[in-house]
C-alpha positions in Angstrom: 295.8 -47.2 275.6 293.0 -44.6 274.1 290.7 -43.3 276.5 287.2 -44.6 276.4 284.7 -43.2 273.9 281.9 -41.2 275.4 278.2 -42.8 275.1 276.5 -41.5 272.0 273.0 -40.8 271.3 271.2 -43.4 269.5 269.4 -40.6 267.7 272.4 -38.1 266.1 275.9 -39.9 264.8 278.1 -37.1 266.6 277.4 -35.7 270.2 277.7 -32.1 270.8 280.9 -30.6 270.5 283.0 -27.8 271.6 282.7 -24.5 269.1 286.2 -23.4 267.9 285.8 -20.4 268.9 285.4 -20.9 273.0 285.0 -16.9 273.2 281.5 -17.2 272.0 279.1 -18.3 274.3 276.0 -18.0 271.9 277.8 -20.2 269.5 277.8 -23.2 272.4 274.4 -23.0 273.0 273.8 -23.1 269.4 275.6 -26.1 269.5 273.4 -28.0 272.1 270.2 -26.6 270.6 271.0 -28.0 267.3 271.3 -31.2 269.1 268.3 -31.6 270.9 266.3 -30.2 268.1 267.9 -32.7 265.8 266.1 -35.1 267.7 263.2 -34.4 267.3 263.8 -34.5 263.4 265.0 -37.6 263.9 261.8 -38.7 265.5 259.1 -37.3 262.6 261.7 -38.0 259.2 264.3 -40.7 260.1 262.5 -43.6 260.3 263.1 -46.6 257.6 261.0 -46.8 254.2 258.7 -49.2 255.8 257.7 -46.7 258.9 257.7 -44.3 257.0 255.0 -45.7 254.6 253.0 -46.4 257.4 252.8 -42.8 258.7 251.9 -41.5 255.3 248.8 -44.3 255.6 247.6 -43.2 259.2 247.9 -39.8 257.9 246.1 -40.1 254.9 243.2 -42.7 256.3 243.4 -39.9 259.4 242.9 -36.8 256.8 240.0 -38.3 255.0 237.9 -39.0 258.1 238.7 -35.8 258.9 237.7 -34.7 255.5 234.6 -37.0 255.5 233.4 -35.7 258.9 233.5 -32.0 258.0 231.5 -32.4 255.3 228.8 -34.1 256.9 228.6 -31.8 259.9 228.7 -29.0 257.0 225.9 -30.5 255.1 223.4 -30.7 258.5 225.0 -26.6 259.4 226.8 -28.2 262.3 230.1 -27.3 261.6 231.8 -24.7 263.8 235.7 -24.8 263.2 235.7 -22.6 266.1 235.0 -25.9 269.0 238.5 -27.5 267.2 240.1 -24.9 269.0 239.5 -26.8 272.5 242.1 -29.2 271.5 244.3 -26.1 272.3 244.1 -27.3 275.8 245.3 -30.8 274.7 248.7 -28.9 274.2 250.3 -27.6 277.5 250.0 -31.1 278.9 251.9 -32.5 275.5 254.5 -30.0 276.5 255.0 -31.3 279.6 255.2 -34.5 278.4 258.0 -33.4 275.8 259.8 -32.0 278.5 259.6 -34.8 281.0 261.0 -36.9 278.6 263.6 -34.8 277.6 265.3 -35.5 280.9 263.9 -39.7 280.9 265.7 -40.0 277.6 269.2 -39.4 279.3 268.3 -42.3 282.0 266.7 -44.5 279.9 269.6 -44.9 277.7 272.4 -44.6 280.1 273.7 -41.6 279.2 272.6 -39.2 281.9 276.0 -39.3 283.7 278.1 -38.7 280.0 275.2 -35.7 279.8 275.8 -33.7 282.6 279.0 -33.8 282.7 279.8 -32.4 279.3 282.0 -29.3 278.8 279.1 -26.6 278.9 277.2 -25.5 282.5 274.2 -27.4 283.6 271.9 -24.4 282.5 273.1 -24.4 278.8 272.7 -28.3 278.8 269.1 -27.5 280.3 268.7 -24.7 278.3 269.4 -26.1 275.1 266.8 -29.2 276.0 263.9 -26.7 276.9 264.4 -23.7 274.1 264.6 -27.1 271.4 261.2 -28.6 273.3 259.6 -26.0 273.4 260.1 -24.7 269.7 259.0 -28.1 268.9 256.0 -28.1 271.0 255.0 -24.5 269.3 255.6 -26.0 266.1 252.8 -28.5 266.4 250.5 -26.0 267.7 250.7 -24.2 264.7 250.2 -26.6 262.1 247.2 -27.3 264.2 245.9 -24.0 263.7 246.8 -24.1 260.0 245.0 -27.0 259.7 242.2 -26.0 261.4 241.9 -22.7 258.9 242.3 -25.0 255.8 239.3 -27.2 257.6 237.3 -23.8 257.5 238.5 -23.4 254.3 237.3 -26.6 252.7 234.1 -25.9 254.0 233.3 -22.7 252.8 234.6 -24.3 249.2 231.8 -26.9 249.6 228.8 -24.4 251.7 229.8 -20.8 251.3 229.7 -18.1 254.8 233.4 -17.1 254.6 232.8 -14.2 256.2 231.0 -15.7 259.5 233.2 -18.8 259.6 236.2 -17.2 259.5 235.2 -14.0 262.0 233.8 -16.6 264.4 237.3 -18.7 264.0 239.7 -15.4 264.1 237.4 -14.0 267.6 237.6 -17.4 269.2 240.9 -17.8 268.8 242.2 -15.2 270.7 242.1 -17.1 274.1 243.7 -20.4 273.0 246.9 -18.3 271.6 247.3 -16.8 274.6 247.1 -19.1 277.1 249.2 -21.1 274.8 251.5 -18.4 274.1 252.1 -18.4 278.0 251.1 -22.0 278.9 253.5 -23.6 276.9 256.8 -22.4 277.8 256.0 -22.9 281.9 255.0 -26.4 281.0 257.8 -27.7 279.3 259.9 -26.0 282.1 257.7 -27.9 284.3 258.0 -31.2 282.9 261.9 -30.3 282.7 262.2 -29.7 286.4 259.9 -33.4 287.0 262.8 -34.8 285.0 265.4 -33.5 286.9 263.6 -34.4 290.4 263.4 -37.7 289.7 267.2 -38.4 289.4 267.6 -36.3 292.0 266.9 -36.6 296.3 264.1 -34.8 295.6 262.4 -37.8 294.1 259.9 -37.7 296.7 258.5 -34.8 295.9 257.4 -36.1 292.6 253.9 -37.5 293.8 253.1 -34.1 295.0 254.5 -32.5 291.6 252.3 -35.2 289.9 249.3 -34.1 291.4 249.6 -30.7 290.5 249.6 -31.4 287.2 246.4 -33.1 287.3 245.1 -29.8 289.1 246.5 -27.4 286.4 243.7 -28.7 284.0 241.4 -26.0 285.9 243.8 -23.3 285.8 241.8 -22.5 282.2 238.8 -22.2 283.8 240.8 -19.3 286.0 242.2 -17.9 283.1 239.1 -17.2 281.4 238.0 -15.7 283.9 241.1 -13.1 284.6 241.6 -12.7 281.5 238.5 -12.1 279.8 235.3 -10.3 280.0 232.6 -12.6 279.1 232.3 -16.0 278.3 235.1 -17.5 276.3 232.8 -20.5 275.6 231.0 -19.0 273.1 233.5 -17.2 272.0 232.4 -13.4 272.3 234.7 -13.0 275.3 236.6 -9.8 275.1 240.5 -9.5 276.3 241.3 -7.7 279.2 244.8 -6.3 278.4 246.1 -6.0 281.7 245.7 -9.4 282.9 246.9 -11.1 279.8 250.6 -8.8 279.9 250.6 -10.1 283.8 249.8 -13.8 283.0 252.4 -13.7 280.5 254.7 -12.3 282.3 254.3 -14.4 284.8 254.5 -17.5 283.6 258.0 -17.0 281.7 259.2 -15.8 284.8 258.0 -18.6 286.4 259.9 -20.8 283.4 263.1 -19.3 283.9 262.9 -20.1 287.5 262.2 -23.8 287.0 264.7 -24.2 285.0 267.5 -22.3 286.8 266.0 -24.7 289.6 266.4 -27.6 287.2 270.2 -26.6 287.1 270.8 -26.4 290.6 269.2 -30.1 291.1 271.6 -31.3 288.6 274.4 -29.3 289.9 273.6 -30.9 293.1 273.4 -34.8 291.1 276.8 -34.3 289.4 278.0 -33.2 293.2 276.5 -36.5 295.0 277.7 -38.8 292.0 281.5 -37.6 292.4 281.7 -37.9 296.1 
């Protein structure tokens, strides 16, 4: 009789695998990065002709508003690229979203018990989920940001004032990339953890974990402040260098931690589901 086939993700044709070469820890992890990433390919590229005709039609409809908007605002002098960057904020929350569902994928399709008990440790296998999320996560900033410069662009095309536009966009800029820089990684570690909580006797805990998430939305407003002399709202506010190296360091610390406590929770999961 063959053995029974091990679930497979709905998303890749082959699960992750065992490198030849067993020796080579770095080449595992490369292994289960690849997979998780995949995924997220699969979600943007590999849908059928008809989705994917529909996406290019948002985005196009999307991209002329866009278009349409700027050069109105432009035309009155109302434009300042600059107060796109508040989306920025719009972002750590995203990655904790990404994260969270990293985890809620395994559960929602049945798989979580085929997951953890793969042939790698519980830290690769959450390791691989959060270095893929938040790559992914980092990766939509940035075509954010570029799209936010070829917005500034387009207007100068149509109005002129490179040089104040683009000085305004550069100064203002500084705070959103570094909170990001920072804000991203502890989130999707974060949202990781949340996932791993709620398959877990910890599941209690999640309301409290819920709410401070809500709260972290004023952990900005504390940032500024630390890190930054004057008011980041208009934009003139001046790093403090200090404060930003400790906030940064901080919060991957804080990452790894979460998600070396991720590991432990599911260590503790595989332990309950094989006694």
């Amino acid at each position: 009789m063959k053995p029974a086939s091990s679930p497979k993700s709905p998303l890749l044709p082959k699960s992750p695998t065992m490198p030849k070469s067993s020796s080579k820890k770095s080449a595992s992890m490369k292994y289960l990065f690849r997979h998780e990433l995949g995924k997220y390919y699969y979600h943007l590229f590999n849908s059928d002709s008809s989705g994917r005709r529909w996406k290019w039609i948002y985005a196009s409809v999307f991209a002329a508003l866009v278009l349409i908007t700027v050069t109105i605002l432009g035309y009155r002098g109302n434009f300042k690229p600059e107060w796109l960057l508040f989306a920025s904020y719009g972002f750590p929350f995203a990655a904790y979203g990404l994260g969270w569902q990293s985890i809620k994928r395994e559960i929602e399709r049945n798989t979580i018990g085929w997951w953890i008990t793969l042939p790698y440790s519980r830290s690769k296998l959450l390791g691989a989920k959060y270095a893929a999320t938040t790559l992914y996560i980092f990766a939509l900033y940035f075509v954010y940001y570029a799209a936010v410069l070829l917005l500034a662009g387009y207007h100068v095309l149509l109005f002129g004032g490179a040089g104040g536009i683009f000085t305004d966009l550069l100064l203002g800029s500084r705070f959103f990339v570094l909170v990001i820089i920072g804000a991203i990684p502890f989130m999707v570690a974060f949202g990781v953890f949340m996932g791993c909580v709620l398959i877990s006797k910890l599941k209690p805990l999640s309301p409290i974990l819920w709410v401070f998430v809500g709260l972290s939305g004023n952990v900005f407003s504390w940032l500024s402040v630390l890190m930054f002399n004057g008011n980041v709202a208009d934009f003139t506010a001046v790093p403090k260098p200090l404060s930003v190296v400790a906030y940064l360091l901080a919060a991957w610390a804080l990452s790894a931690l979460l998600i070396a406590a991720s590991a432990a929770t599911l260590n503790r999961l595989l332990v309950l589901k094989q006694s």
